[in-house]
mmCIF file as gemmi writes it, N, C-alpha and C atoms, coordinates in Angstrom:
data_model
loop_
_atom_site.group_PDB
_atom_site.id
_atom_site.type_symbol
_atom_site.label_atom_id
_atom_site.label_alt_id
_atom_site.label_comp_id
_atom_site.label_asym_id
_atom_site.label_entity_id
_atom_site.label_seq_id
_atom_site.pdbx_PDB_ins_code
_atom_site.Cartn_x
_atom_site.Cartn_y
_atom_site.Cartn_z
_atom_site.occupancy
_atom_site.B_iso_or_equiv
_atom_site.pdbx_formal_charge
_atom_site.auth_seq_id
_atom_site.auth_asym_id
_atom_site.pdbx_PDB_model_num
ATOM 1 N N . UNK Axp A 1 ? 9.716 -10.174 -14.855 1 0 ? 1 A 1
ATOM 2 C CA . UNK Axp A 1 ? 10.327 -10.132 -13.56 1 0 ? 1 A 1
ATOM 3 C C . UNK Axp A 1 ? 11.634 -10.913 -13.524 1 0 ? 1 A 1
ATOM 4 N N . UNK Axp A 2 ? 11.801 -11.584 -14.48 1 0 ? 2 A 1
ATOM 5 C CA . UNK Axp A 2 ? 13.148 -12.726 -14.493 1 0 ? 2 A 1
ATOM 6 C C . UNK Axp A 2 ? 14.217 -11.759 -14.867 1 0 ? 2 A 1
ATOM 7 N N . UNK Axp A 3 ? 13.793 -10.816 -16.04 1 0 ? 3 A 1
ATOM 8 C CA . UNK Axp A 3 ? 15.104 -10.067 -16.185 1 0 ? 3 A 1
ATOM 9 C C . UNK Axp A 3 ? 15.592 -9.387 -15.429 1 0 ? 3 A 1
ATOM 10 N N . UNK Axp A 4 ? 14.432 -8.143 -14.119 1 0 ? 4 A 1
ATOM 11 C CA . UNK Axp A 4 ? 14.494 -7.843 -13.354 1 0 ? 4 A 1
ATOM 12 C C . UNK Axp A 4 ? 15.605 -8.221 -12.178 1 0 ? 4 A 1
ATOM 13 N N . UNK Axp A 5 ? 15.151 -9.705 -11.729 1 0 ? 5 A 1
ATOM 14 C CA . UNK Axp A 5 ? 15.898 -10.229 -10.941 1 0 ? 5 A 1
ATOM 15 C C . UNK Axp A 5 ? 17.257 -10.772 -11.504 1 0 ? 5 A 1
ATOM 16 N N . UNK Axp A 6 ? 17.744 -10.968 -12.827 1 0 ? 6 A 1
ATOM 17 C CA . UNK Axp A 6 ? 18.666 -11.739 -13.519 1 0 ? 6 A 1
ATOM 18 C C . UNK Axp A 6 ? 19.78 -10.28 -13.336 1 0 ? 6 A 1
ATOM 19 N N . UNK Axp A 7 ? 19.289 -9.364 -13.572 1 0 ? 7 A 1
ATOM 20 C CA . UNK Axp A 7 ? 20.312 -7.928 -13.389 1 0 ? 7 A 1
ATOM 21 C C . UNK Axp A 7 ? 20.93 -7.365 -12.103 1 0 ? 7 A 1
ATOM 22 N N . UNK Axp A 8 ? 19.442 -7.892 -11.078 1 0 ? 8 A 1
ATOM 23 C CA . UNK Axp A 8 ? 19.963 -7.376 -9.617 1 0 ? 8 A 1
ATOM 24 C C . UNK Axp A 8 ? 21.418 -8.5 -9.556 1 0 ? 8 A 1
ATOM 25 N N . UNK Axp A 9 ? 20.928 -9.005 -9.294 1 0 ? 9 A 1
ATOM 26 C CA . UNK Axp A 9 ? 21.596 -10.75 -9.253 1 0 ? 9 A 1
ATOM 27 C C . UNK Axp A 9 ? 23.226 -10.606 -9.547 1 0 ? 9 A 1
ATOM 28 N N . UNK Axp A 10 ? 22.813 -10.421 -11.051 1 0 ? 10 A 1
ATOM 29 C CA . UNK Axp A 10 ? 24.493 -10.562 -11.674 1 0 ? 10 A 1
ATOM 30 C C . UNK Axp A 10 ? 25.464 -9.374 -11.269 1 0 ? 10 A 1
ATOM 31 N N . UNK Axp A 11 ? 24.373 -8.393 -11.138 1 0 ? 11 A 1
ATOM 32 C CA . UNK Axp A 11 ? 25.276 -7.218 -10.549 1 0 ? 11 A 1
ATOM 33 C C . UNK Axp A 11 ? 25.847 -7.445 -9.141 1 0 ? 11 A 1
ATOM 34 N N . UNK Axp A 12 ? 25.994 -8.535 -8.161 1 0 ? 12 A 1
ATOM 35 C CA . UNK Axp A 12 ? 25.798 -8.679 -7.037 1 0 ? 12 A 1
ATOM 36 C C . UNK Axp A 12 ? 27.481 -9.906 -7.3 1 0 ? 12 A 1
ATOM 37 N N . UNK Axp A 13 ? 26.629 -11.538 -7.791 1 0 ? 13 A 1
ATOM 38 C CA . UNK Axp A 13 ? 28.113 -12.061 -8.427 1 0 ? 13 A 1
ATOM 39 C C . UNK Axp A 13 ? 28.616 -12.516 -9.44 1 0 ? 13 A 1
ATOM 40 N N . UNK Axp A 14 ? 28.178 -11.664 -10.508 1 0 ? 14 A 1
ATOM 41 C CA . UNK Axp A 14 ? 28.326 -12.14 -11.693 1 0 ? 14 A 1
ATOM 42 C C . UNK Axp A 14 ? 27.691 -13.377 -12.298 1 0 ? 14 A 1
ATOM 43 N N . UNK Axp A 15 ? 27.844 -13.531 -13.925 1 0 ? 15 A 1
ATOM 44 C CA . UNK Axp A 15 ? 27.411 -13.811 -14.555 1 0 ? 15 A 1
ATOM 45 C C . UNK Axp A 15 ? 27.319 -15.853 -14.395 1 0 ? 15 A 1
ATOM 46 N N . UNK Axp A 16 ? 28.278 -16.577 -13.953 1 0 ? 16 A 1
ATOM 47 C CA . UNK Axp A 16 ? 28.354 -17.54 -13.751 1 0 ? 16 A 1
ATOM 48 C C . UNK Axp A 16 ? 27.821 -18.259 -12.614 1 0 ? 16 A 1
ATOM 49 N N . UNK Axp A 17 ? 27.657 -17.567 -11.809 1 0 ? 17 A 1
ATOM 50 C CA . UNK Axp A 17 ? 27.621 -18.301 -10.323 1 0 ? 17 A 1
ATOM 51 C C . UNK Axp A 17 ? 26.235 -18.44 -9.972 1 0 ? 17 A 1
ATOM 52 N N . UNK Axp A 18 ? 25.5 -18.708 -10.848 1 0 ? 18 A 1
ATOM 53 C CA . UNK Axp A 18 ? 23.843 -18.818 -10.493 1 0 ? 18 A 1
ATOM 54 C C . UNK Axp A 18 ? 22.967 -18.807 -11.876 1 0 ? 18 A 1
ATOM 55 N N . UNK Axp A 19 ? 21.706 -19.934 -11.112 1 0 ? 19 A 1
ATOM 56 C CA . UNK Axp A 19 ? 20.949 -19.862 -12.255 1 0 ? 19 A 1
ATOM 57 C C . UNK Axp A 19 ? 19.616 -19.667 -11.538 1 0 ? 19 A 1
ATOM 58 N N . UNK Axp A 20 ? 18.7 -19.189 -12.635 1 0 ? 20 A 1
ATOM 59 C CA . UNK Axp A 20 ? 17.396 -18.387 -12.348 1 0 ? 20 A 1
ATOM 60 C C . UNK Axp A 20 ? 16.3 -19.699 -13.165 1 0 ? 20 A 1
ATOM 61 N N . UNK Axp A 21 ? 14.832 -20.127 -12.155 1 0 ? 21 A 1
ATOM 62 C CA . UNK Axp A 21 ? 14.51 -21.482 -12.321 1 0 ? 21 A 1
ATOM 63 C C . UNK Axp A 21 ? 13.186 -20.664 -12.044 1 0 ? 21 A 1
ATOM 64 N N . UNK Axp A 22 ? 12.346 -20.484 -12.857 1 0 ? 22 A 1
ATOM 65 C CA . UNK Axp A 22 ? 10.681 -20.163 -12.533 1 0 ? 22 A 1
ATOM 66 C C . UNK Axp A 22 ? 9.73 -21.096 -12.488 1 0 ? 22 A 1
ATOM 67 N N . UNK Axp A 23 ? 8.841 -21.268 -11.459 1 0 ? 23 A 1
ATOM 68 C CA . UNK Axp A 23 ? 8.281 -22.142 -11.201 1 0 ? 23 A 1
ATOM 69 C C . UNK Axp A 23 ? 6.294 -21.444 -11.745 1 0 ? 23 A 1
ATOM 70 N N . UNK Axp A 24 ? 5.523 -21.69 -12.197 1 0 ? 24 A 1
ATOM 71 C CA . UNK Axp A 24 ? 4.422 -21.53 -12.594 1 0 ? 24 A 1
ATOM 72 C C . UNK Axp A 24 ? 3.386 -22.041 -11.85 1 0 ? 24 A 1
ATOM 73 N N . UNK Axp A 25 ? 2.293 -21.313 -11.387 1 0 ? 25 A 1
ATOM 74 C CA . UNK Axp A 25 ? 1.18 -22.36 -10.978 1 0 ? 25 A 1
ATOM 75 C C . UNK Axp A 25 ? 0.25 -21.715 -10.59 1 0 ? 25 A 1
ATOM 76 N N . UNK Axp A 26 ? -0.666 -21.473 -12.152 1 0 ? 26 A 1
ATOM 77 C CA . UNK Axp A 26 ? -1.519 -20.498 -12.074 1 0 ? 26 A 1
ATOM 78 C C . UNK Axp A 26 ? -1.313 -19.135 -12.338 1 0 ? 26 A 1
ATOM 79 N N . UNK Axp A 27 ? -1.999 -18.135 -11.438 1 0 ? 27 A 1
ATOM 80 C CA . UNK Axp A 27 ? -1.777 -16.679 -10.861 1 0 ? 27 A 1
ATOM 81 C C . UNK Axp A 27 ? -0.667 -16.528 -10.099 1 0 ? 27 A 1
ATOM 82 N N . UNK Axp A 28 ? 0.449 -17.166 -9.714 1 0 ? 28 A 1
ATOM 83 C CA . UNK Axp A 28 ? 1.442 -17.819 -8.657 1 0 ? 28 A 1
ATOM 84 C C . UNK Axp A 28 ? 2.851 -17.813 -9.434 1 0 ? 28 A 1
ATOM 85 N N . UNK Axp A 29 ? 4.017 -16.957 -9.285 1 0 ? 29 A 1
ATOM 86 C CA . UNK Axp A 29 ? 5.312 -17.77 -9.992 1 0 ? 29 A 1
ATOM 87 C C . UNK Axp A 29 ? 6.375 -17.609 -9.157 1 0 ? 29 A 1
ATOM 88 N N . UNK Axp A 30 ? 7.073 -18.605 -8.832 1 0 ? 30 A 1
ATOM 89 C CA . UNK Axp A 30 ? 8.338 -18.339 -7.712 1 0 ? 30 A 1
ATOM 90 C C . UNK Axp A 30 ? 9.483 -18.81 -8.913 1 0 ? 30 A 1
ATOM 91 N N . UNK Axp A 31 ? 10.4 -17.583 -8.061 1 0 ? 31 A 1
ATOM 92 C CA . UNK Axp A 31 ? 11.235 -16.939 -8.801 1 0 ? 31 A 1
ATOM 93 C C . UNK Axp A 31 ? 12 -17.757 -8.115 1 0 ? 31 A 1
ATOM 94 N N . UNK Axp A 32 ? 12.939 -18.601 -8.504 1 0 ? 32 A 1
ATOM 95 C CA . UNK Axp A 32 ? 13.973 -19.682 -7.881 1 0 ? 32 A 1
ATOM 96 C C . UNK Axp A 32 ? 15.404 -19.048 -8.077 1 0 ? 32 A 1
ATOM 97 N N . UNK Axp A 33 ? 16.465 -18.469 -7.414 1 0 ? 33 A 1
ATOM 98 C CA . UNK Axp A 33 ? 17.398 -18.199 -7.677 1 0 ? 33 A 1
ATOM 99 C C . UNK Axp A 33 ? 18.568 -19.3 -7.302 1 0 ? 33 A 1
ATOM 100 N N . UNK Axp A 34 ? 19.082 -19.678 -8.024 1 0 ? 34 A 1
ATOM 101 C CA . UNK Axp A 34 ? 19.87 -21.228 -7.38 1 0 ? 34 A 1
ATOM 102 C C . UNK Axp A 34 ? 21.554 -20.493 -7.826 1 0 ? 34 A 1
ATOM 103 N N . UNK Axp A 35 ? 22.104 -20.269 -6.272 1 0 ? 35 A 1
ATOM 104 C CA . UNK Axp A 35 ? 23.58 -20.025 -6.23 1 0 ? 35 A 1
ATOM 105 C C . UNK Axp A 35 ? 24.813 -20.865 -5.831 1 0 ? 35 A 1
ATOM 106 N N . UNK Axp A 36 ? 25.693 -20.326 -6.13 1 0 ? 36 A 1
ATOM 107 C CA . UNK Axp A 36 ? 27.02 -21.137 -5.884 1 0 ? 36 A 1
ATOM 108 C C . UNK Axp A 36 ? 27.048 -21.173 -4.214 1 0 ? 36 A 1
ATOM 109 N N . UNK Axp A 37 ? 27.889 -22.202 -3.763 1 0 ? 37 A 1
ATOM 110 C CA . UNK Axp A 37 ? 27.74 -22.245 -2.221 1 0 ? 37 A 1
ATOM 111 C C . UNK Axp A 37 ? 28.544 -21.434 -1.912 1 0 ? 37 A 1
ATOM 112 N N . UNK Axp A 38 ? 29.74 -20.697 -2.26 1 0 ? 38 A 1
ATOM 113 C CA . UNK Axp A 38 ? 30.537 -19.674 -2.587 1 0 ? 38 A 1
ATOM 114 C C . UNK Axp A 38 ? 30.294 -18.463 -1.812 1 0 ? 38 A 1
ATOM 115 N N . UNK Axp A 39 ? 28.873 -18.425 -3.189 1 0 ? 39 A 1
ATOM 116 C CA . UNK Axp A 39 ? 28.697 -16.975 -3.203 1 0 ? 39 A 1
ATOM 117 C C . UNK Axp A 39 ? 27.15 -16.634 -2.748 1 0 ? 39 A 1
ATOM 118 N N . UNK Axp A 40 ? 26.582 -17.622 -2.65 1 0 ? 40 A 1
ATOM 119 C CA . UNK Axp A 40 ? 25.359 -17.123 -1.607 1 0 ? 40 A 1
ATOM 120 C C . UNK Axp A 40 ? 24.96 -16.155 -0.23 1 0 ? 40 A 1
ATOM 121 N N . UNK Axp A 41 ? 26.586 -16.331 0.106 1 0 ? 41 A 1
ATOM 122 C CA . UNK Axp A 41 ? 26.351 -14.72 0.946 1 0 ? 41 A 1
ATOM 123 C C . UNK Axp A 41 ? 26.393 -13.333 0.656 1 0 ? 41 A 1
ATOM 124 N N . UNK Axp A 42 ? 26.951 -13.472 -0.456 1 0 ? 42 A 1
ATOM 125 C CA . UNK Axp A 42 ? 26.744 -12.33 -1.084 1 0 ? 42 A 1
ATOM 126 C C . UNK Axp A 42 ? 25.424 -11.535 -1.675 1 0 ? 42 A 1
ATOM 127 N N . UNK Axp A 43 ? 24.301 -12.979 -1.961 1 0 ? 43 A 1
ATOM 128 C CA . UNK Axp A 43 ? 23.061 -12.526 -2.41 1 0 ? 43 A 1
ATOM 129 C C . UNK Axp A 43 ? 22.024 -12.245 -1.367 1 0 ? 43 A 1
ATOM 130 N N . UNK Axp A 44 ? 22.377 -12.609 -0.27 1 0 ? 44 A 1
ATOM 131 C CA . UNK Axp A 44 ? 21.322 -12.607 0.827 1 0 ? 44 A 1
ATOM 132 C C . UNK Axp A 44 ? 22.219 -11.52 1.635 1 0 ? 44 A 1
ATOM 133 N N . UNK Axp A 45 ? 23.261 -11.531 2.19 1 0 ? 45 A 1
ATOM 134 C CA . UNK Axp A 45 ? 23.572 -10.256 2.565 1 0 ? 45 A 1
ATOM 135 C C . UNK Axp A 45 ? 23.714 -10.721 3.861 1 0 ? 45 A 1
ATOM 136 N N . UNK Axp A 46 ? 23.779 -9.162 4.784 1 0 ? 46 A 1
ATOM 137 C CA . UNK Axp A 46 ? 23.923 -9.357 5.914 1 0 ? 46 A 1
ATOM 138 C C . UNK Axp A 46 ? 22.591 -8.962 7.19 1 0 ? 46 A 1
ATOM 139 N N . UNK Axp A 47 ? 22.143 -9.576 7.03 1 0 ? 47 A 1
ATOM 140 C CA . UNK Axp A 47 ? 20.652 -10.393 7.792 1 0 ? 47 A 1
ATOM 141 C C . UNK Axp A 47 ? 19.712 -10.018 7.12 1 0 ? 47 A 1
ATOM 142 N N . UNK Axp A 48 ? 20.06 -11.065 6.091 1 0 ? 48 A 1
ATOM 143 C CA . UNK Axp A 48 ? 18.952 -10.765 4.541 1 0 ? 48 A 1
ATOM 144 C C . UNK Axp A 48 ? 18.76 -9.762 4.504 1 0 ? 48 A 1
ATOM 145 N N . UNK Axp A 49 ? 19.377 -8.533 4.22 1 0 ? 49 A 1
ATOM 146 C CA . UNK Axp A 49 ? 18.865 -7.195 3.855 1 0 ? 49 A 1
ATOM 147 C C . UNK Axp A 49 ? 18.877 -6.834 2.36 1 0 ? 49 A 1
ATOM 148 N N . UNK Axp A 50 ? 19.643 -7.746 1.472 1 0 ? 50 A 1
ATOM 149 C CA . UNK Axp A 50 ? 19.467 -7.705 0.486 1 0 ? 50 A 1
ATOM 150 C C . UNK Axp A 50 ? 18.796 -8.61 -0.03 1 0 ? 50 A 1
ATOM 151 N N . UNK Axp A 51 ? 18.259 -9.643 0.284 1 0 ? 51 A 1
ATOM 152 C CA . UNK Axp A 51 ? 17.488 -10.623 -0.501 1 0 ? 51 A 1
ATOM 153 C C . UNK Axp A 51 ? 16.256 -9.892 0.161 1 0 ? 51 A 1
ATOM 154 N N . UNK Axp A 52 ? 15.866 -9.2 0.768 1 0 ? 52 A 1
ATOM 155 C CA . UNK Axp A 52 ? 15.065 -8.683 1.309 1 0 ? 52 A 1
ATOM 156 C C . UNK Axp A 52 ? 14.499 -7.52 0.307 1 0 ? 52 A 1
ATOM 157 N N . UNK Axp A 53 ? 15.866 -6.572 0.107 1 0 ? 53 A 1
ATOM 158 C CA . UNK Axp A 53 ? 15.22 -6.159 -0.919 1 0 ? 53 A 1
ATOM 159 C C . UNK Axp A 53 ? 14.819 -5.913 -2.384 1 0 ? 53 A 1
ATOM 160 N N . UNK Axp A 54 ? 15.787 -7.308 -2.882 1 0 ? 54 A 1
ATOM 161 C CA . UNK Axp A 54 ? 15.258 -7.184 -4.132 1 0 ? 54 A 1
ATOM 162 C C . UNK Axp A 54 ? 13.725 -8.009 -4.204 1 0 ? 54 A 1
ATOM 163 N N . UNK Axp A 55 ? 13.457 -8.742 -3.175 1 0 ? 55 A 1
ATOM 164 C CA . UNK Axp A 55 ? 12.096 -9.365 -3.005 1 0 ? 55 A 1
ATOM 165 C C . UNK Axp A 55 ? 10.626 -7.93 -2.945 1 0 ? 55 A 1
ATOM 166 N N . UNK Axp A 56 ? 11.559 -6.924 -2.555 1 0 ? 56 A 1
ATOM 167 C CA . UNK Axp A 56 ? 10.433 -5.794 -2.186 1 0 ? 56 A 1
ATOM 168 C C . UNK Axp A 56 ? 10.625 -4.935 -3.456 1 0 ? 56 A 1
ATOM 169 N N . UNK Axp A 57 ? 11.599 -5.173 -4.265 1 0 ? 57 A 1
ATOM 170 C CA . UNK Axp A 57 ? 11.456 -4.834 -5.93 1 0 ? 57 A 1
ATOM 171 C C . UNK Axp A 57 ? 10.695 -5.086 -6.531 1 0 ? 57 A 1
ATOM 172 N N . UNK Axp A 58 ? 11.096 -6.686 -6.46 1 0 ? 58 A 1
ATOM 173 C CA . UNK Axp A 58 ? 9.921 -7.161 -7.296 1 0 ? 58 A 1
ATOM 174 C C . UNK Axp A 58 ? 8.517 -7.193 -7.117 1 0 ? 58 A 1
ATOM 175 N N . UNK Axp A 59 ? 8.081 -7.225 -6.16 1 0 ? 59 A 1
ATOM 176 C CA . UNK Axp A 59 ? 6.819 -6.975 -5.321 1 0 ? 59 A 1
ATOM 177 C C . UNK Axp A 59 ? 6.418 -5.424 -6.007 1 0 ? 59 A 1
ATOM 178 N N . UNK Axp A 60 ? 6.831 -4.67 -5.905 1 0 ? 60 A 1
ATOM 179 C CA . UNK Axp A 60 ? 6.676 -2.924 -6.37 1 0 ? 60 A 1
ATOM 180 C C . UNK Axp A 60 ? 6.6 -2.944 -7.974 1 0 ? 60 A 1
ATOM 181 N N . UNK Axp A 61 ? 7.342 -3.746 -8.722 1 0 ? 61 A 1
ATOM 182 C CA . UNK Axp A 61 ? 7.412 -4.071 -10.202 1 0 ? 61 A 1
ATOM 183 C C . UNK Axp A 61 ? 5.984 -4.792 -10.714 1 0 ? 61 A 1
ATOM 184 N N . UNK Axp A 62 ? 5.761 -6.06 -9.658 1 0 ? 62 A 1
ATOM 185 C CA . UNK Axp A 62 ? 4.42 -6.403 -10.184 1 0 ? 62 A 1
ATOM 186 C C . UNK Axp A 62 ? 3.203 -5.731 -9.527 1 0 ? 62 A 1
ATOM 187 N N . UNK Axp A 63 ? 3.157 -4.842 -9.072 1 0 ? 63 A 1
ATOM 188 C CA . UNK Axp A 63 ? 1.939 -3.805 -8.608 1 0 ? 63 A 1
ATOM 189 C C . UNK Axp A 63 ? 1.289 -3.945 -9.844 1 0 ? 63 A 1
ATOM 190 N N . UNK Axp A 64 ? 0.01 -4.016 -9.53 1 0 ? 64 A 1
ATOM 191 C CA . UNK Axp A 64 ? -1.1 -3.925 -10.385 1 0 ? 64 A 1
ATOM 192 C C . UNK Axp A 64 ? -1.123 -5.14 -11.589 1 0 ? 64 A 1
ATOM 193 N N . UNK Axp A 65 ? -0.482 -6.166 -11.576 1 0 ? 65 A 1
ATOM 194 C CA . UNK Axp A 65 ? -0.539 -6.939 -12.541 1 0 ? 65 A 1
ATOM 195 C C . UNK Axp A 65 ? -1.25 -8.204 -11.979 1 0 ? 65 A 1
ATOM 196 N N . UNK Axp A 66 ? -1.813 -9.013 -12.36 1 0 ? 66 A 1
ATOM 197 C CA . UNK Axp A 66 ? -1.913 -9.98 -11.823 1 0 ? 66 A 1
ATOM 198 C C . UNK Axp A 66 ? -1.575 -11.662 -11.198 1 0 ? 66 A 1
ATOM 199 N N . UNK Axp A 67 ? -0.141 -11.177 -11.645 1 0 ? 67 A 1
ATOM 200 C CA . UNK Axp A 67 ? 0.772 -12.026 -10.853 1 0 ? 67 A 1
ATOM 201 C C . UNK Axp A 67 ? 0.996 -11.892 -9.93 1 0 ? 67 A 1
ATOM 202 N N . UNK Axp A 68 ? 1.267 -13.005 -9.07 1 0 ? 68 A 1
ATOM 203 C CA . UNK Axp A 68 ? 1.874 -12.828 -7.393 1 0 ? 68 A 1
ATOM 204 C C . UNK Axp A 68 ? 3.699 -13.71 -7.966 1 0 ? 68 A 1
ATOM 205 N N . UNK Axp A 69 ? 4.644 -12.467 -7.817 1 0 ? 69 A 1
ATOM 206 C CA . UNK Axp A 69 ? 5.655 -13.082 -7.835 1 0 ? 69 A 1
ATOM 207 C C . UNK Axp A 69 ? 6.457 -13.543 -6.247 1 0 ? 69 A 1
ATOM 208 N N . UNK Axp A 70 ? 6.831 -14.298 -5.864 1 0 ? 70 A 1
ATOM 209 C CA . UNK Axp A 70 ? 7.693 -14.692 -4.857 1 0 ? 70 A 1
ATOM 210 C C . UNK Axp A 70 ? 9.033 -15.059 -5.33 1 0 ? 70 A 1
ATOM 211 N N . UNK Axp A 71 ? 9.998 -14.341 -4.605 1 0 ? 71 A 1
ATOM 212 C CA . UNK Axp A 71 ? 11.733 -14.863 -5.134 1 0 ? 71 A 1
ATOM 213 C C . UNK Axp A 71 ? 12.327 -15.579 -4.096 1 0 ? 71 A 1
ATOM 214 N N . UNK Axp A 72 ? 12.942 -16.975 -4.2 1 0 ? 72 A 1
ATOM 215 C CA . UNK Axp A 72 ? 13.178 -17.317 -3.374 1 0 ? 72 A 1
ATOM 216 C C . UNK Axp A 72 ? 15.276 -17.544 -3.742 1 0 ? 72 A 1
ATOM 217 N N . UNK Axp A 73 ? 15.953 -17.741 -2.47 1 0 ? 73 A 1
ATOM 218 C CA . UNK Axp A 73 ? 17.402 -17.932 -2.958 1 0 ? 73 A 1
ATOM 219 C C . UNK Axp A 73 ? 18.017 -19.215 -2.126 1 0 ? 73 A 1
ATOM 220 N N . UNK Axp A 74 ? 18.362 -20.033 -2.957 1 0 ? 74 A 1
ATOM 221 C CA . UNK Axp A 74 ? 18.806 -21.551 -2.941 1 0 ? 74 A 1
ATOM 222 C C . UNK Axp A 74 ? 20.233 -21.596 -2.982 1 0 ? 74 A 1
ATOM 223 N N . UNK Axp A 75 ? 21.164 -22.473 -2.174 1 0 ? 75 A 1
ATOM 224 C CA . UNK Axp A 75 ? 22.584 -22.957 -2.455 1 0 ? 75 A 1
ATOM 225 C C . UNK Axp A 75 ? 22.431 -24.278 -3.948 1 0 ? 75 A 1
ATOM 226 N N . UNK Axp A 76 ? 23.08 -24.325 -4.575 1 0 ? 76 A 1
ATOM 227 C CA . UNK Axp A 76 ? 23.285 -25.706 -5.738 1 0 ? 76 A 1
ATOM 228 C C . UNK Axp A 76 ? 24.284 -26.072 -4.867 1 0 ? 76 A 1
């Protein structure tokens, strides 16, 4: 799911302006996206409609697996 989200992502602001931080715990992994203060509007969009839906990507990607992924998006 990291690469998943590492592609939406960069396609959005490129390759520099963010880093991707997975958190573990258990059956449980949050997907930490940590962005530039910059460019964080660009990843969340305009009334989260895009952090919205790459969250409902990934959700559809881990169907049937037994991970629960959650993505969350952070200013650094």
């Amino acid at each position: 799911m990291r690469d998943l989200v590492d592609y939406i992502v960069k396609s959005f602001i490129g390759e520099d302006n963010y880093e991707i931080v997975l958190v573990e715990d258990g059956d449980k992994v949050d997907i930490r996206v940590l962005v530039d203060k910059d460019k964080i509007a660009k990843v969340i969009g305009k009334g989260g409609k895009i952090a919205k839906s790459i969250r409902t990507l990934v959700r559809s990607a881990s169907r049937g697996s037994d991970i629960y992924y959650s993505v969350f998006f952070e200013e650094r």
